[in-house]
N, C-alpha and C positions, 0 to 999 in steps of 0.2 A: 682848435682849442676846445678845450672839454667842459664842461659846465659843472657846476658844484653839486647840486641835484645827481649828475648823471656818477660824480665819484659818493656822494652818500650813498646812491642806491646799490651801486657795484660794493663798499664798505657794508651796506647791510646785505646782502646777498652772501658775502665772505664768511658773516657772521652766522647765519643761518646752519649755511653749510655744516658749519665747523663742529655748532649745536648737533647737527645729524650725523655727524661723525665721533664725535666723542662717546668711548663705552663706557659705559654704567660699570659701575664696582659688582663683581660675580655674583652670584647666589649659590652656594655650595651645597646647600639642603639636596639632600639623597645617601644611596648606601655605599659605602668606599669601600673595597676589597685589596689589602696589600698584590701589591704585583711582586710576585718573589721573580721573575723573570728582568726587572728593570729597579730592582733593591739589593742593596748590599752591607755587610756585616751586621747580619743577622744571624742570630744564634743558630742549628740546627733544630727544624720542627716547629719554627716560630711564625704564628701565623695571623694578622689580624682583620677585624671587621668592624667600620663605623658608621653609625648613624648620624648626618649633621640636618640638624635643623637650624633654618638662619630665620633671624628678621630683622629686617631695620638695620641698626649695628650691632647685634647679640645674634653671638653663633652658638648652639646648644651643641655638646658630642654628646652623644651613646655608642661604646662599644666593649669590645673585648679581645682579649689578647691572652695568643694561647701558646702557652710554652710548653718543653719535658717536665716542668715542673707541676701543672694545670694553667688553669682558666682563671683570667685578672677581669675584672669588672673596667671597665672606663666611664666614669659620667664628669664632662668637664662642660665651664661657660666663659663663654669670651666675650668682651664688651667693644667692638674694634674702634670705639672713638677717640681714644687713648686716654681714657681717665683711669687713675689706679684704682681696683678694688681690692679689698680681702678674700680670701678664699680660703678655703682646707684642704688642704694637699692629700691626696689619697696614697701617691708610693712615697711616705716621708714618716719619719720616727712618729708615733705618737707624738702628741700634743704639738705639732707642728703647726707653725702660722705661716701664710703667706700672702703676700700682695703682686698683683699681675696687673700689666698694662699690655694692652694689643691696642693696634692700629695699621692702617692702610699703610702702605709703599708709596710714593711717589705716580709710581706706572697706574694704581689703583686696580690692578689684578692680584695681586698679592699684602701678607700682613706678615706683622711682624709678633711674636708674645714673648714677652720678657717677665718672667717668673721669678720672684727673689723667695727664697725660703728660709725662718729660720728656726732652729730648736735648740732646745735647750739642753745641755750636756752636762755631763756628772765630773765636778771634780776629783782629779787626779790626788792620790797622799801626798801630803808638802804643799799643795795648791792653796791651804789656806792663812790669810794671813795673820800672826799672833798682836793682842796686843802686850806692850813691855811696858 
């Protein structure tokens, strides 16, 4: 028969382990070079480079993205703890608003960013309503 002592210590030993097995959420900070060899449905000539710096849960990008057309700037920020913030959308109509939430997966290798964007459009003739 086994004594209580001898199942806590085996129970904290499990615990330990488990602690030393569990991975830490990535760190992504360095420079990303699109792999056109393992990408697909990309335009012809498209080609991109990013800088991420991470801390904490704020992922910083810098890069750019180069088409037949030229050279697109990218400077974006991500909060991964999932609170929504504001931000300005850079490929979006003038005066565009938007609010973005990111956060981890489950697995805690991977995130998610859900981007909502909105602007404002010009009425259509007949769009507006009279009053009688």
């Amino acid at each position: 028969m086994r004594s209580k002592p001898a199942i806590a210590g085996f129970l904290a030993l499990i615990g330990v382990l488990g602690i030393g097995f569990s991975a830490d959420k990535p760190d992504y900070s360095g420079t990303w070079v699109l792999d056109k060899e393992r990408s697909f449905s990309n335009p012809s000539g498209f080609d991109q480079q990013m800088s991420i710096t991470q801390k904490g849960e704020v992922l910083k990008l810098e890069g750019k993205q180069t088409t037949a057309k030229g050279e697109t700037a990218i400077s974006e920020s991500y909060r991964l703890d999932g609170k929504q913030v504001d931000f300005t959308p850079t490929a979006a109509a003038p005066g565009a608003k938007g609010k973005r939430r990111s956060f981890w997966l489950a697995d805690g290798r991977s995130f998610v960013v859900n981007d909502t964007i909105t602007t404002e459009s010009a009425s259509e003739p007949g769009d507006s309503a009279s009053d009688s």
